[in-house]
Biopython code that builds the backbone (N, CA, C, O; Angstrom):
import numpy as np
from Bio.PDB.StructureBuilder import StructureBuilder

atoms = [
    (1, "UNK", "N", (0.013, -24.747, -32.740)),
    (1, "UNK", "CA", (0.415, -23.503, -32.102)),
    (1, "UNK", "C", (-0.127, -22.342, -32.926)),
    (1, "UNK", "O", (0.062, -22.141, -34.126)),
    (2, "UNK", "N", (-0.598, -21.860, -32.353)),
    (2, "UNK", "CA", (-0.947, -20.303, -32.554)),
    (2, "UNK", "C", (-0.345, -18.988, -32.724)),
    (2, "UNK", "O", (-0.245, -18.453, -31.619)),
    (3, "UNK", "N", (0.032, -18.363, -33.525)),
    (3, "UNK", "CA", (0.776, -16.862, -33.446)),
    (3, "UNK", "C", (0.210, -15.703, -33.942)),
    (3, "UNK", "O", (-0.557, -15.609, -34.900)),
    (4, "UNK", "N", (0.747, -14.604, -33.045)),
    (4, "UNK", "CA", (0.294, -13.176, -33.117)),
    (4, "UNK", "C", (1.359, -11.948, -33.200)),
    (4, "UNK", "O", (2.342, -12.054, -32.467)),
    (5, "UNK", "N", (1.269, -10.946, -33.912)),
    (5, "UNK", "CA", (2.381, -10.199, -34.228)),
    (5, "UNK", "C", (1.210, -9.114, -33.912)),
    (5, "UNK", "O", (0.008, -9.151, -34.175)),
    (6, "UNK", "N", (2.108, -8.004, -33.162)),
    (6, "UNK", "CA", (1.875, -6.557, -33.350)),
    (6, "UNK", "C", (2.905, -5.359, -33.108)),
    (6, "UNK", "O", (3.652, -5.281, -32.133)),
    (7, "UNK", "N", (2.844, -4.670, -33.892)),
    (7, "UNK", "CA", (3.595, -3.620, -34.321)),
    (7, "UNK", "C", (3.278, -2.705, -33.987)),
    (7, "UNK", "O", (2.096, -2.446, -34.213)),
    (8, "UNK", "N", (3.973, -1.837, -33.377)),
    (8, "UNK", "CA", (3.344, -0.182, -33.065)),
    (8, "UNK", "C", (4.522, 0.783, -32.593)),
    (8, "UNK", "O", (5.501, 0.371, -31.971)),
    (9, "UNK", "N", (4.302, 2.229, -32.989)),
    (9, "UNK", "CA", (5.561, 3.447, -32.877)),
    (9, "UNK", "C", (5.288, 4.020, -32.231)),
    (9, "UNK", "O", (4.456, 4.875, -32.534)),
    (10, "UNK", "N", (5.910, 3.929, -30.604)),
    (10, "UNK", "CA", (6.081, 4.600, -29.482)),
    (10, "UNK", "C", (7.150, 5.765, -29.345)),
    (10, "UNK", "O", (8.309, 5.513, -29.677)),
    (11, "UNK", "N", (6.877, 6.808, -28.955)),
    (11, "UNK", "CA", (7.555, 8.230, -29.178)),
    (11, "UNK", "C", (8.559, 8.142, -27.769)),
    (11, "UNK", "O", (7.737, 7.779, -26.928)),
    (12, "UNK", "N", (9.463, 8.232, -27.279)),
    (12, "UNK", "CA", (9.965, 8.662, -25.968)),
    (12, "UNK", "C", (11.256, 8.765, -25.917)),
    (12, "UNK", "O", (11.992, 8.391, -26.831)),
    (13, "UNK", "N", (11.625, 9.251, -24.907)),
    (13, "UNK", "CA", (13.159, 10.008, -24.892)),
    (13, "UNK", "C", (13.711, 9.363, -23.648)),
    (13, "UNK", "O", (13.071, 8.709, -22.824)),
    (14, "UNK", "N", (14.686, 9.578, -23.640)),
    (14, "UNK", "CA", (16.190, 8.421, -22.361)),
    (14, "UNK", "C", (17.525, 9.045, -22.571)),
    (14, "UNK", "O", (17.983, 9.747, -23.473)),
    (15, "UNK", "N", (17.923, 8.655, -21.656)),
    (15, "UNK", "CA", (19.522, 8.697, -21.270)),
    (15, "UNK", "C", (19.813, 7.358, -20.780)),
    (15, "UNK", "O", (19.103, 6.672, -20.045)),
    (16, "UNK", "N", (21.077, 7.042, -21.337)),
    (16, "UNK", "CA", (21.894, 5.822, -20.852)),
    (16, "UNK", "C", (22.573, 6.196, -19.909)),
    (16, "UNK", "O", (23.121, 7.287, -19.748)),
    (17, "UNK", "N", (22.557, 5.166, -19.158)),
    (17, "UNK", "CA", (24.024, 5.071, -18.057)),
    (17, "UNK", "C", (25.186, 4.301, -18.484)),
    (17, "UNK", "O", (25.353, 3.083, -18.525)),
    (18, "UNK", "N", (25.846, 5.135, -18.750)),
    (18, "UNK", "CA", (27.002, 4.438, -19.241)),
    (18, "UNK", "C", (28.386, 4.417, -18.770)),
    (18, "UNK", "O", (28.565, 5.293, -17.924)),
    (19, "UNK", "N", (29.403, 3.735, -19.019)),
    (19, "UNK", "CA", (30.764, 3.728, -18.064)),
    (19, "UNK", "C", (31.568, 4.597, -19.038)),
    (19, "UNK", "O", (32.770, 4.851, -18.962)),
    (20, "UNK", "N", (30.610, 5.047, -20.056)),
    (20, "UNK", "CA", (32.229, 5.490, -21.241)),
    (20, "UNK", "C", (31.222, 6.739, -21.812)),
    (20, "UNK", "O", (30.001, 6.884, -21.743)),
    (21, "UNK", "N", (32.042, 7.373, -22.267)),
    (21, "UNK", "CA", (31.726, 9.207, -22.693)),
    (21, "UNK", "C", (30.690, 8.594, -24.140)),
    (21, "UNK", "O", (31.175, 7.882, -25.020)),
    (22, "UNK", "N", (29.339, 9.013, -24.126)),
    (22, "UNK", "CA", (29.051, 8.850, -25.563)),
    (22, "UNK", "C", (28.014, 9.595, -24.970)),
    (22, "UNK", "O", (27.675, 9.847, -23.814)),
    (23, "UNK", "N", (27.341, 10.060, -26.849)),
    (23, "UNK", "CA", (26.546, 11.202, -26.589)),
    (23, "UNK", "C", (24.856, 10.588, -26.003)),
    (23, "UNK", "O", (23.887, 11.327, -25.826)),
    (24, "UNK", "N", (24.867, 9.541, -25.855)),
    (24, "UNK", "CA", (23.779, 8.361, -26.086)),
    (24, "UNK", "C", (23.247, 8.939, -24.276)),
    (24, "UNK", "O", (22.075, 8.839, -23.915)),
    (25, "UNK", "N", (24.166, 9.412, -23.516)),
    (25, "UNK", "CA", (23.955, 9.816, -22.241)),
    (25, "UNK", "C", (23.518, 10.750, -21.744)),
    (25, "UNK", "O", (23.117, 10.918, -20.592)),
    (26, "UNK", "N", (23.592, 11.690, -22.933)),
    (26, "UNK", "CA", (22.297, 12.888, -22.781)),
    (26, "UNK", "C", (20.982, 12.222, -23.240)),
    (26, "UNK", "O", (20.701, 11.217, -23.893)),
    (27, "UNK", "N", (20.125, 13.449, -22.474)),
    (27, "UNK", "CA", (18.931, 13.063, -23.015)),
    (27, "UNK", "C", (18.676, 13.261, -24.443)),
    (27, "UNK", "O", (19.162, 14.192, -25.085)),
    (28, "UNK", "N", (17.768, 12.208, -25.008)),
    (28, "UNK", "CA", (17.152, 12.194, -26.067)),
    (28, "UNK", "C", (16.234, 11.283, -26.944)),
    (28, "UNK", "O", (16.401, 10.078, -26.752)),
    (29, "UNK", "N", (15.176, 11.680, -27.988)),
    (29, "UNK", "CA", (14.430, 10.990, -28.059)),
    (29, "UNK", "C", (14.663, 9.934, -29.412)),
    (29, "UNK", "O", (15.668, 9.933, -30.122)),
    (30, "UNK", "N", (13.511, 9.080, -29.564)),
    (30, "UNK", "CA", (13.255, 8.069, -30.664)),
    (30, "UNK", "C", (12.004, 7.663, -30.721)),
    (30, "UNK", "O", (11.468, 7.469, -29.630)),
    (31, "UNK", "N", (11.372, 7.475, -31.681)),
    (31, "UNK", "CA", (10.856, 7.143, -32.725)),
    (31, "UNK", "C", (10.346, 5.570, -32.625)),
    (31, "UNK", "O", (9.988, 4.904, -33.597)),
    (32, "UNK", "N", (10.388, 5.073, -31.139)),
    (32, "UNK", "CA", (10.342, 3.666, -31.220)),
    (32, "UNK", "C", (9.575, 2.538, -31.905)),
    (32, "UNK", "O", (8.503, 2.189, -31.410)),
    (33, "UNK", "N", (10.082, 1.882, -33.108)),
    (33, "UNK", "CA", (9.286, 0.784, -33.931)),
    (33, "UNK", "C", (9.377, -0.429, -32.743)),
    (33, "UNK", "O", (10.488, -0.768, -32.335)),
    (34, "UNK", "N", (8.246, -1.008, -32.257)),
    (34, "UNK", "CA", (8.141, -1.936, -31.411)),
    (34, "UNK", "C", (7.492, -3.144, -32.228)),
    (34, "UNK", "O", (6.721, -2.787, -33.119)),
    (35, "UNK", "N", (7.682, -4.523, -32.065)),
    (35, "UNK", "CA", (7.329, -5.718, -32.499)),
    (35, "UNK", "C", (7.041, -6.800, -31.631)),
    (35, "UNK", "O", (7.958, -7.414, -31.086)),
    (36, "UNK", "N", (5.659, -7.136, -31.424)),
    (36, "UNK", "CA", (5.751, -8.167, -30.005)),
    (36, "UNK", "C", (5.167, -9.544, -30.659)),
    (36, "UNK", "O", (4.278, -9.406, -31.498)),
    (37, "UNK", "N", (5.448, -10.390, -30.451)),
    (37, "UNK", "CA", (5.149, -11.918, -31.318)),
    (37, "UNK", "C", (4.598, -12.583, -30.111)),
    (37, "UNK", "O", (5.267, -12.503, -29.080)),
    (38, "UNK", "N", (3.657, -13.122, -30.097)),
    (38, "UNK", "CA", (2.491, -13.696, -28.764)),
    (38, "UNK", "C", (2.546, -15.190, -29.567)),
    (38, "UNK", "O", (2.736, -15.345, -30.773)),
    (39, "UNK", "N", (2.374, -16.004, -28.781)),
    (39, "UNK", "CA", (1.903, -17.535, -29.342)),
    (39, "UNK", "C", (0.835, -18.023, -28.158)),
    (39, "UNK", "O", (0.894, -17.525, -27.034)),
    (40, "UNK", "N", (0.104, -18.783, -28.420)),
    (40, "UNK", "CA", (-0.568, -20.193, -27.482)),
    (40, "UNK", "C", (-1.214, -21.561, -27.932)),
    (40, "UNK", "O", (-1.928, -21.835, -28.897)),
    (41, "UNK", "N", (-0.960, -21.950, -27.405)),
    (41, "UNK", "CA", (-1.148, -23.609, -27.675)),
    (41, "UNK", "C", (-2.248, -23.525, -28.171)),
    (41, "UNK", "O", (-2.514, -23.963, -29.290)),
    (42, "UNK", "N", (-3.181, -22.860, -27.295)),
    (42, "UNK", "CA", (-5.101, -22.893, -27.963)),
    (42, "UNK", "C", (-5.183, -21.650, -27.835)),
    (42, "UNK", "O", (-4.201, -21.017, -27.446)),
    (43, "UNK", "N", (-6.393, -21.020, -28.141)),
    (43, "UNK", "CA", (-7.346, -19.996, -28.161)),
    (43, "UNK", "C", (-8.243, -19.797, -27.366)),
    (43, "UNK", "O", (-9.149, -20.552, -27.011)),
    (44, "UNK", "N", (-7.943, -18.486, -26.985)),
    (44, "UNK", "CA", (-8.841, -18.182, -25.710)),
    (44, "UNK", "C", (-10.471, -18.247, -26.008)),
    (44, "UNK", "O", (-10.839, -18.761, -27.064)),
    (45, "UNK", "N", (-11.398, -17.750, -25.117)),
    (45, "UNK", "CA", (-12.427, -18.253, -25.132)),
    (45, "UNK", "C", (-13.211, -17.396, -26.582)),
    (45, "UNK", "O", (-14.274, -17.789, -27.061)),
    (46, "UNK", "N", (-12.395, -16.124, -27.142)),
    (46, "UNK", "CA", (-12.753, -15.252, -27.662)),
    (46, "UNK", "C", (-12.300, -15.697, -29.369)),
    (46, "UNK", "O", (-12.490, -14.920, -30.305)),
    (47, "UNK", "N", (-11.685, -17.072, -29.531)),
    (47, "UNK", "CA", (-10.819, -17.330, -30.372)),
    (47, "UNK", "C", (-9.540, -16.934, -30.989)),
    (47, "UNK", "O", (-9.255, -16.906, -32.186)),
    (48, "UNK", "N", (-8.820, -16.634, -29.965)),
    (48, "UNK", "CA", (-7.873, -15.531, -30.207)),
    (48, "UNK", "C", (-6.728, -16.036, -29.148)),
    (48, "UNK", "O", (-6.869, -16.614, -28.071)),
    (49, "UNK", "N", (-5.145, -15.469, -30.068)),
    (49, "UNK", "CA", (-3.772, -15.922, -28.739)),
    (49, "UNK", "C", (-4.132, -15.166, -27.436)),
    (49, "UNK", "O", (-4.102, -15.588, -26.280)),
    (50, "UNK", "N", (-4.623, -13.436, -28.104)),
    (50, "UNK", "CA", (-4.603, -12.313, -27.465)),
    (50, "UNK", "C", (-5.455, -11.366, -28.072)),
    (50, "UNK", "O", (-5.737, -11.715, -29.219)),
    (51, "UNK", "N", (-6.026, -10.182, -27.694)),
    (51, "UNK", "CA", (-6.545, -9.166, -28.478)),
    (51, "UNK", "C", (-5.411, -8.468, -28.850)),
    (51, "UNK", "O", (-4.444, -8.311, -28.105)),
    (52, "UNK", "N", (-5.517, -7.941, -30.256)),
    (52, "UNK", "CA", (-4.230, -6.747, -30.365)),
    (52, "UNK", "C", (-4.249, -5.445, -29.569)),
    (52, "UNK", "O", (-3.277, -4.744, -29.285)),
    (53, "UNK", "N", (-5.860, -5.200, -29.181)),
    (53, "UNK", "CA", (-5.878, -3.927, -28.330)),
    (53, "UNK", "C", (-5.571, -4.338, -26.973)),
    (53, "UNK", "O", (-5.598, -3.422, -26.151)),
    (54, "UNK", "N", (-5.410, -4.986, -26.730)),
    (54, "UNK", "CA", (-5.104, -5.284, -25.348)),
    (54, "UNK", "C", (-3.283, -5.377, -25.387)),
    (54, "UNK", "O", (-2.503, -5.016, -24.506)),
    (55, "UNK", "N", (-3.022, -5.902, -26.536)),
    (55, "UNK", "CA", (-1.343, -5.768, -26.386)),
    (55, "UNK", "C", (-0.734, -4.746, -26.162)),
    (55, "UNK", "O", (0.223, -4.512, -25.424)),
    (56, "UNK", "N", (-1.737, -3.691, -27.298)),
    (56, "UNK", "CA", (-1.419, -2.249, -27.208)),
    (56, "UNK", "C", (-1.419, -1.442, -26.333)),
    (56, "UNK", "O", (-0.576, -0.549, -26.254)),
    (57, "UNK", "N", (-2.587, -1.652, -25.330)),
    (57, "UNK", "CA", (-2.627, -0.944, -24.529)),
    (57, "UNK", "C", (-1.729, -1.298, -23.618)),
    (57, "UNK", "O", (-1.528, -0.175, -23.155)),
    (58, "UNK", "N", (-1.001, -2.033, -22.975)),
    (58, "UNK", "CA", (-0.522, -2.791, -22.229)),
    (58, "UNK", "C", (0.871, -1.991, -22.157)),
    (58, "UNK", "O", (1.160, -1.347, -21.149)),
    (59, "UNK", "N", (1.788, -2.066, -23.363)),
    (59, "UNK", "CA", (2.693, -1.203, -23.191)),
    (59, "UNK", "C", (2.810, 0.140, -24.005)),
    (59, "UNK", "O", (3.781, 0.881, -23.850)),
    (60, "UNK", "N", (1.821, 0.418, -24.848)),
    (60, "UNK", "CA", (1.662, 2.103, -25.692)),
    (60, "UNK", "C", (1.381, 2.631, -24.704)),
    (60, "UNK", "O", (2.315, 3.362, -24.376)),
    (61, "UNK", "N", (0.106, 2.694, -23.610)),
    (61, "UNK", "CA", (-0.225, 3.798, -22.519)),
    (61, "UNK", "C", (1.189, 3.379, -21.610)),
    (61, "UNK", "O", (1.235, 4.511, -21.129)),
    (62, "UNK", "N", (1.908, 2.966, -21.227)),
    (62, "UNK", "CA", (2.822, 2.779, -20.629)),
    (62, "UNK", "C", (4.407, 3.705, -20.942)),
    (62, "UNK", "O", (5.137, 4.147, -20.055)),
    (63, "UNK", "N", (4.598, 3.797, -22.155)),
    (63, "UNK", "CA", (5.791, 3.966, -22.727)),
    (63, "UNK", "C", (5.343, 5.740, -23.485)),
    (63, "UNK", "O", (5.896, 6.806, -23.212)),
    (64, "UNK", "N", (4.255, 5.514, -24.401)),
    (64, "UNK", "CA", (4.153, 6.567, -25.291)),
    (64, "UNK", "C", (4.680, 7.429, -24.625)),
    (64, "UNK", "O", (4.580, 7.441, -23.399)),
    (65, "UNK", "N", (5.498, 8.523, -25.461)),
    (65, "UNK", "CA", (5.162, 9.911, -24.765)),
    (65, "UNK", "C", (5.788, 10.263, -23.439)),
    (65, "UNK", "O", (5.360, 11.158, -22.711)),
    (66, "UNK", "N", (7.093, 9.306, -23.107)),
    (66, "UNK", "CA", (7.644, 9.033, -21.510)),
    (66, "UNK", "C", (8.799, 9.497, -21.867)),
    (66, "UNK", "O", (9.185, 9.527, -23.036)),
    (67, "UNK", "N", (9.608, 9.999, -20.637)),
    (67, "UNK", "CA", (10.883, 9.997, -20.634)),
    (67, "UNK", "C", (11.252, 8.817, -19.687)),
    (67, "UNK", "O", (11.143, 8.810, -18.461)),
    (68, "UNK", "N", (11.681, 7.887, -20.441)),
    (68, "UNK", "CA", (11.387, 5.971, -19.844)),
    (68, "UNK", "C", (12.496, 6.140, -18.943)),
    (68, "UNK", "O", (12.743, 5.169, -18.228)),
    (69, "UNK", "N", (13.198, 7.139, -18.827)),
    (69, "UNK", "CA", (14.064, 6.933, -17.136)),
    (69, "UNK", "C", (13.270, 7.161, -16.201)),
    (69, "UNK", "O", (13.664, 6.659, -15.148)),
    (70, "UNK", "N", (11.988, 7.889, -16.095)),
    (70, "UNK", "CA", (10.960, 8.047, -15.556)),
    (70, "UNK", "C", (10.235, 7.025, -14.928)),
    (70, "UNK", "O", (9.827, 7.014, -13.766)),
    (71, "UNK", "N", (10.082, 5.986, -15.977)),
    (71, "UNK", "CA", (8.511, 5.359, -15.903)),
    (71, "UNK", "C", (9.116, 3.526, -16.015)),
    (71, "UNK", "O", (8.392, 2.531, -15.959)),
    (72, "UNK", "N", (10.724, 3.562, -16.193)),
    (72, "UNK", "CA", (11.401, 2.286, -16.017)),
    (72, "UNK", "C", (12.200, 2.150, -14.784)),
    (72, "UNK", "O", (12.780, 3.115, -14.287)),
    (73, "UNK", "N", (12.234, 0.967, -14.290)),
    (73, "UNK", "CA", (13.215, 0.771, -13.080)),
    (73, "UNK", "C", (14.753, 0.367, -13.616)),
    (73, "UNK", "O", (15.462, -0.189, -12.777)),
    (74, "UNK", "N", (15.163, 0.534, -14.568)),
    (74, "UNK", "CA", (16.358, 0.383, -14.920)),
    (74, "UNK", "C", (16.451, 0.817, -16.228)),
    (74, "UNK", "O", (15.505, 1.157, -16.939)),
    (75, "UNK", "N", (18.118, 0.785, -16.649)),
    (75, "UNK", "CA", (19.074, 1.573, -17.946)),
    (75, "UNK", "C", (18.052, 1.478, -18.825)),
    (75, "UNK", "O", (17.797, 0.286, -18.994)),
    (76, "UNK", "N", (17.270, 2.260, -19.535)),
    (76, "UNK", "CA", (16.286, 1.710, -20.432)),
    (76, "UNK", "C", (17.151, 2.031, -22.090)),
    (76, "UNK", "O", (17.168, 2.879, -22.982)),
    (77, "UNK", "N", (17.874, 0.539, -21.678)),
    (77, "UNK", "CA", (18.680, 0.506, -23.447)),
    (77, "UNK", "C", (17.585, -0.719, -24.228)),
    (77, "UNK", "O", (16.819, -1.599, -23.837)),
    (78, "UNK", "N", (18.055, -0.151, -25.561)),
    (78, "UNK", "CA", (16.811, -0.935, -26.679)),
    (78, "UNK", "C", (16.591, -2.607, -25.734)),
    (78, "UNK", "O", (15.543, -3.104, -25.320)),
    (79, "UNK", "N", (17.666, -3.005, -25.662)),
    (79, "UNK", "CA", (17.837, -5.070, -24.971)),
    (79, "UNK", "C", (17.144, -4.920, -23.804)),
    (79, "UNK", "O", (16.604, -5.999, -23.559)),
    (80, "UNK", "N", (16.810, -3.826, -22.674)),
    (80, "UNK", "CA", (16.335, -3.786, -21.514)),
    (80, "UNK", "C", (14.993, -3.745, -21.945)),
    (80, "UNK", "O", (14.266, -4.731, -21.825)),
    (81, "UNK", "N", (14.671, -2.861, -22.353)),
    (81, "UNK", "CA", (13.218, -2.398, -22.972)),
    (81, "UNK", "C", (12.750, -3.559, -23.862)),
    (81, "UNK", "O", (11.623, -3.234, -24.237)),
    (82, "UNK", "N", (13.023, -4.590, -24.311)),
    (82, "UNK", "CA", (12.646, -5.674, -24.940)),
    (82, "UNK", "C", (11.867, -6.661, -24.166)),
    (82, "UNK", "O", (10.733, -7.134, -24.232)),
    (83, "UNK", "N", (13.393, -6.855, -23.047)),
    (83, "UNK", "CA", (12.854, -7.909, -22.229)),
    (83, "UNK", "C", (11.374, -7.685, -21.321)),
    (83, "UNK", "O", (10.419, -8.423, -21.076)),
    (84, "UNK", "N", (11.822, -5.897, -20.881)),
    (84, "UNK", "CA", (10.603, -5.610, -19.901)),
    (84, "UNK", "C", (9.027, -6.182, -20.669)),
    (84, "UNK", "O", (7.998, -6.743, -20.291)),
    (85, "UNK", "N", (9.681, -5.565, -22.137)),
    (85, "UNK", "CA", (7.895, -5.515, -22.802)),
    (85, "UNK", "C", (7.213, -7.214, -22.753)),
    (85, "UNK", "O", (6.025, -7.525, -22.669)),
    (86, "UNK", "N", (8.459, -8.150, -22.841)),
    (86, "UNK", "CA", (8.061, -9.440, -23.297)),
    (86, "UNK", "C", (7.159, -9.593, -21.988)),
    (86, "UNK", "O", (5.966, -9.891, -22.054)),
    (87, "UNK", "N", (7.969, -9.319, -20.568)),
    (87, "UNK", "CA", (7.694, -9.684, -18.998)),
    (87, "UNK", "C", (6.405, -9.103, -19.417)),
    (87, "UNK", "O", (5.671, -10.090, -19.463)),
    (88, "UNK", "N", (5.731, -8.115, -19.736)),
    (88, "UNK", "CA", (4.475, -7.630, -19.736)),
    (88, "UNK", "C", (3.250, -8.353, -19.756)),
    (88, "UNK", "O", (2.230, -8.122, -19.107)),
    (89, "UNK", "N", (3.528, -9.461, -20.766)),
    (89, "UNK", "CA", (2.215, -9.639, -22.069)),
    (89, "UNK", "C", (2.613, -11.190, -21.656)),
    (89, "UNK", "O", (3.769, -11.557, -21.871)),
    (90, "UNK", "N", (1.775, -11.993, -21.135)),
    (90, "UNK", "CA", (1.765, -13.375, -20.556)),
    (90, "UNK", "C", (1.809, -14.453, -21.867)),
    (90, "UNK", "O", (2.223, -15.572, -21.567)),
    (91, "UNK", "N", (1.547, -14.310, -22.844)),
    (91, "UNK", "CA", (1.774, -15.014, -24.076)),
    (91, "UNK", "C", (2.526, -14.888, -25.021)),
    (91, "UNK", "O", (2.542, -15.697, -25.949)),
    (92, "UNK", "N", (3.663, -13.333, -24.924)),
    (92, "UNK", "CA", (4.889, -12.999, -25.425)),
    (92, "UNK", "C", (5.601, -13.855, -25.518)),
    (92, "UNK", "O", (5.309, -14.624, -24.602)),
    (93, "UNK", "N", (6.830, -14.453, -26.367)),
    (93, "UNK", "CA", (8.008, -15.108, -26.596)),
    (93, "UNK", "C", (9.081, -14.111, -27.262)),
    (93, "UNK", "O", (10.289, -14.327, -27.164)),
    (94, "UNK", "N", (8.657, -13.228, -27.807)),
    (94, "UNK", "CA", (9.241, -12.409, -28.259)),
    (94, "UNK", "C", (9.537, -10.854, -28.703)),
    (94, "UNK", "O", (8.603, -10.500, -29.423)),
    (95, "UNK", "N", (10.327, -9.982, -28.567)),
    (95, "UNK", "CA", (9.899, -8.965, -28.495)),
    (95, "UNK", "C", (11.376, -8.177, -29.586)),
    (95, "UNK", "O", (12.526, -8.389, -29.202)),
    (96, "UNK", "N", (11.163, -7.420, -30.727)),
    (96, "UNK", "CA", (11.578, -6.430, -31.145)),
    (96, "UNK", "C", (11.688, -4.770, -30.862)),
    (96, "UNK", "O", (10.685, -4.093, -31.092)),
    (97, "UNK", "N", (12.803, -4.177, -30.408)),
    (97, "UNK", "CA", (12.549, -2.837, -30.026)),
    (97, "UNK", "C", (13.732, -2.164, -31.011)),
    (97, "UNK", "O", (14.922, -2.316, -30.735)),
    (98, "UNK", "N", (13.320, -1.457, -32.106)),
    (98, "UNK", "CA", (14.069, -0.935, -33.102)),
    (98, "UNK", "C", (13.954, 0.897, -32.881)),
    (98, "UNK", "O", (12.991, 1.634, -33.093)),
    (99, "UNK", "N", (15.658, 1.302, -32.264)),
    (99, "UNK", "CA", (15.683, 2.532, -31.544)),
    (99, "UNK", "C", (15.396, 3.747, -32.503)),
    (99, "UNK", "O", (14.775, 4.795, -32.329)),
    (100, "UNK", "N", (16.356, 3.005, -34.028)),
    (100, "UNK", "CA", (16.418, 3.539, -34.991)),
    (100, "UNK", "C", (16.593, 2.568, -36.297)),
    (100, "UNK", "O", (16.558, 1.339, -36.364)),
    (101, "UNK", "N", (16.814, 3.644, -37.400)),
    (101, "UNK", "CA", (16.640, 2.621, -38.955)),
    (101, "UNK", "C", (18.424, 2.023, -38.347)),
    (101, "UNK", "O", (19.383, 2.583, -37.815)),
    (102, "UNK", "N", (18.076, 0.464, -38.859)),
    (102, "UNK", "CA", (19.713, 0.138, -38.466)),
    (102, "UNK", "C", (19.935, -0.113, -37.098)),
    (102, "UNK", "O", (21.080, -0.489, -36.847)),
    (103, "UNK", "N", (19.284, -0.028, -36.289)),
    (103, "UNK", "CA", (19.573, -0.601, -34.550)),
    (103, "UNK", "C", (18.563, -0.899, -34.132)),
    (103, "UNK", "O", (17.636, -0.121, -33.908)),
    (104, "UNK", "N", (18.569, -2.562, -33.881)),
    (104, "UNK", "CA", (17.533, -3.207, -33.581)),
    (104, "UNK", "C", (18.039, -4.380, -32.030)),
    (104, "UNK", "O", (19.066, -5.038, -31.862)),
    (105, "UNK", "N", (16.892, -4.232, -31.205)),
    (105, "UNK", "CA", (17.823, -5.303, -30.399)),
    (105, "UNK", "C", (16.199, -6.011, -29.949)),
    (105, "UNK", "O", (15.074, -5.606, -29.656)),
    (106, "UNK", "N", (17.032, -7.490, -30.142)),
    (106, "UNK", "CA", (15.745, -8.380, -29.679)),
    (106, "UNK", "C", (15.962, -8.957, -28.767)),
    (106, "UNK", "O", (17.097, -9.366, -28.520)),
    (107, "UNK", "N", (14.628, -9.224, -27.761)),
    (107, "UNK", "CA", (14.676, -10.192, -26.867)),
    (107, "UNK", "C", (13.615, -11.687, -27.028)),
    (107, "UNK", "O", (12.572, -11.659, -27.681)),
    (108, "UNK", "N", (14.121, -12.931, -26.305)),
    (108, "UNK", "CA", (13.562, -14.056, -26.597)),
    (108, "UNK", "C", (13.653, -14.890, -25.991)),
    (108, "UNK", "O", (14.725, -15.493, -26.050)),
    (109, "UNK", "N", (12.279, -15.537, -24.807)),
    (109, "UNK", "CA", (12.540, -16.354, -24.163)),
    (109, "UNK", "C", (12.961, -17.629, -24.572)),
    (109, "UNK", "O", (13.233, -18.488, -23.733)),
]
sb = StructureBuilder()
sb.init_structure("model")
sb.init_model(0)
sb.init_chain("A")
sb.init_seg("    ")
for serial, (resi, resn, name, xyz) in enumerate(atoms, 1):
    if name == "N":
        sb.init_residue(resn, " ", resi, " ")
    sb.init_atom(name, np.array(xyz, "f"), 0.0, 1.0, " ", f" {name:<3s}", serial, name[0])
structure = sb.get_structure()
């Protein structure tokens, strides 16, 4: 098995929907540290799980720079935004979305 890690800090701002008063429901932004872990059995024809620019592009032009209530079809909390990124990237298993220092939420097929 094969593995691939890439890392990259996506800028964008959100509001939660939430059932209970917190300030998390106004708008506002973060700093997003993203972590996506790719595996495959073999190597593509290029020798590779994946290109890293291709990971990147995949969800950085997507996310950078968004107000992700915008540009997501649902609550875009750190655990939502995980799973979406994994759904993205066809060789994903895993995905880190760290909102802030100290709040991290992962997703994992």
């Amino acid at each position: 098995m094969y593995y691939i890690t890439k890392r990259m800090e996506i800028a964008g701002c959100h509001s939660l929907d939430l059932p209970y008063e917190s300030k998390c429901s106004r708008l506002h932004g973060h700093n997003w540290i993203i972590t996506i872990y790719c595996k495959a059995q073999e190597l593509n024809a290029q020798g590779m799980v994946m290109d890293f620019t291709e990971v990147k592009e995949r969800i950085h032009s997507q996310l950078d720079h968004q107000n992700l209530n915008e540009v997501l079809p649902f609550n875009p909390t750190a655990e939502n935004i995980a799973r979406w990124i994994c759904d993205q990237i066809p060789t994903c298993y895993r995905v880190e979305v760290q909102e802030s220092i100290g709040n991290t939420a992962i997703y994992e097929k």
